[in-house]
C-alpha positions in Angstrom: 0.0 0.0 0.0 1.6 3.4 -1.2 0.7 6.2 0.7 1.1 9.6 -0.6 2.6 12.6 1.4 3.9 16.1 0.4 7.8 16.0 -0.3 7.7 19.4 2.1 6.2 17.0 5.0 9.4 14.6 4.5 12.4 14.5 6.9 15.5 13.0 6.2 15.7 10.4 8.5 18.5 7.6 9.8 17.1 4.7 11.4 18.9 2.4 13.3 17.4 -1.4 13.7 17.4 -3.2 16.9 20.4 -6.1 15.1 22.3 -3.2 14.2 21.6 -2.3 10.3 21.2 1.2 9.6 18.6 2.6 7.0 18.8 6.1 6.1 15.7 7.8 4.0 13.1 10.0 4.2 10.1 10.1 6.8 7.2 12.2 7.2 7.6 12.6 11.7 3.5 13.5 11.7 2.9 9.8 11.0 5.3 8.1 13.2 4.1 5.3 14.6 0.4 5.7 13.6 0.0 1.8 13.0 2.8 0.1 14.9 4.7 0.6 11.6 6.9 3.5 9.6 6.9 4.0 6.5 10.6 5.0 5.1 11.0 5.9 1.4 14.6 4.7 0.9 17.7 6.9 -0.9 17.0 4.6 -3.8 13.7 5.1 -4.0 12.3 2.6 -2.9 9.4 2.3 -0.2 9.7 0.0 3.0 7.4 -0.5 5.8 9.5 -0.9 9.2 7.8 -2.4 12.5 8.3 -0.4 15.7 9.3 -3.7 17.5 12.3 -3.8 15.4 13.3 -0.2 15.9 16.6 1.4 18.0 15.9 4.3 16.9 15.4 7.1 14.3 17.2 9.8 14.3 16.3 13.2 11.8 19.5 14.3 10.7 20.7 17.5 8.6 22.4 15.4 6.3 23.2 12.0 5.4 26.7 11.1 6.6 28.4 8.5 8.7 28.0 9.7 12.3 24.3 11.0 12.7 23.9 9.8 17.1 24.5 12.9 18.9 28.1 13.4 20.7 26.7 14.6 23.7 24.3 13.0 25.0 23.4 15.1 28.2 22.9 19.2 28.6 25.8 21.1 29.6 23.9 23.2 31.6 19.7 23.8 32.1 18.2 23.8 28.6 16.4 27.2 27.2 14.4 25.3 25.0 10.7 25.2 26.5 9.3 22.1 27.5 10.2 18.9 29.8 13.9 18.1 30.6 14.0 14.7 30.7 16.7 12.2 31.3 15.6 8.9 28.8 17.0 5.6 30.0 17.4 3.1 26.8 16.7 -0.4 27.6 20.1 -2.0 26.4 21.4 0.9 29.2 22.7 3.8 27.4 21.3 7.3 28.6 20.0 10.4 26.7 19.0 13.8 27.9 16.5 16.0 25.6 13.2 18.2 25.8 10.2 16.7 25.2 6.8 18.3 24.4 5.0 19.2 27.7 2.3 16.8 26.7 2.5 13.4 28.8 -0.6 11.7 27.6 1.4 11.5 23.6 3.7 8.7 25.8 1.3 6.7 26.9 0.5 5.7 23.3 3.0 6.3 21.1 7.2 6.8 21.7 9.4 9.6 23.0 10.4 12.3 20.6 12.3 14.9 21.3 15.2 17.7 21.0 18.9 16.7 21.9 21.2 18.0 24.1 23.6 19.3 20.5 21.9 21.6 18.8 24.4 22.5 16.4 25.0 18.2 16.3 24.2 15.6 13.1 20.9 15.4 14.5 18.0 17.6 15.3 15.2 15.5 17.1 15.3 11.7 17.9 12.6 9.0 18.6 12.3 6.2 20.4 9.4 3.5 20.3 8.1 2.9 23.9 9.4 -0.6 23.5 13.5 0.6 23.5 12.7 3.0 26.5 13.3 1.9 29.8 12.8 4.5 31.8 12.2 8.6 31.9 12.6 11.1 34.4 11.2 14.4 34.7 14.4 16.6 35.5 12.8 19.8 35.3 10.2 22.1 33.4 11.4 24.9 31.3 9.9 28.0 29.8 6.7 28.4 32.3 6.0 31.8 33.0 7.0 33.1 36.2 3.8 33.3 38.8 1.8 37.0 39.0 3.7 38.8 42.1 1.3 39.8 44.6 1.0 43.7 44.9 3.0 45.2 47.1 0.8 46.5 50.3 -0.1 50.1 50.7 2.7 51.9 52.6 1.1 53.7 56.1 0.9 57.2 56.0 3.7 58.9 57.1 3.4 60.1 60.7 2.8 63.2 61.1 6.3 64.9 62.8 6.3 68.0 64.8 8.3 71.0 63.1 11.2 71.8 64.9 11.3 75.3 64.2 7.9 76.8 64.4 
């Protein structure tokens, strides 16, 4: 079954297969995951349909090249970007840090994509099917507004002070 998606909508995209082959092609990330299955249109040309169950991970990179796995896997300092800092525990052990949407309820049904601690790295965003993740903690929440300060209370009148030279 072709499907048919706007060139604009696709992503070029590295994935990386649970026995260790890569594929590298072009996905369109609004329908990752829909059905338990991606569907990658190869560099040849050619169309494949992946299960999640046999996914690492797939990384959206700027261009096709040899390393596309981010070198730093954990921020520096506190992120600016807005959203949830998580820490993302792989199940074969490895760690990754990134910002996720501040949406929760997209995890209970589908993976984890998000924003890596390089921004300037091979990659851009990375997702991982809920069946490679292990484990995710919350490490903080970034870019909520600061809380309405109460107004400040009415200073008391002055007293009134005697002149000294009346």
């Amino acid at each position: 079954m072709k499907t048919t998606s706007s060139a604009s909508a696709l992503k070029k995209t590295v994935i990386r297969l649970r026995n260790g082959q890569i594929l590298r092609g072009y996905l369109n990330p609004a329908r990752i995951d829909q059905h338990g299955t991606l569907e990658l249109l190869t560099t040849e040309g050619a169309q494949k349909s992946i299960s999640t169950a046999k996914i690492y991970g797939v990384y959206f990179v700027r261009e096709f090249g040899e390393t596309f796995e981010p070198q730093r896997k954990t921020f520096l300092s506190r992120p600016k970007l807005p959203g949830l800092w998580v820490r993302i525990r792989h199940t074969d052990g490895g760690e990754f840090e990134g910002i996720i949407e501040n949406d929760l309820l997209g995890l209970l049904d589908r993976g984890i994509q998000f924003t890596p601690p390089d921004l300037n790295g091979p990659c851009t965003r990375i997702y991982l099917p809920r069946s490679s993740v292990k484990e995710i903690t919350v490490l903080g929440l970034i870019g909520v507004g600061s809380r309405p300060r109460r107004r400040p209370r009415p200073a008391a009148p002055p007293a009134l002070q005697r002149r000294l030279f009346d």
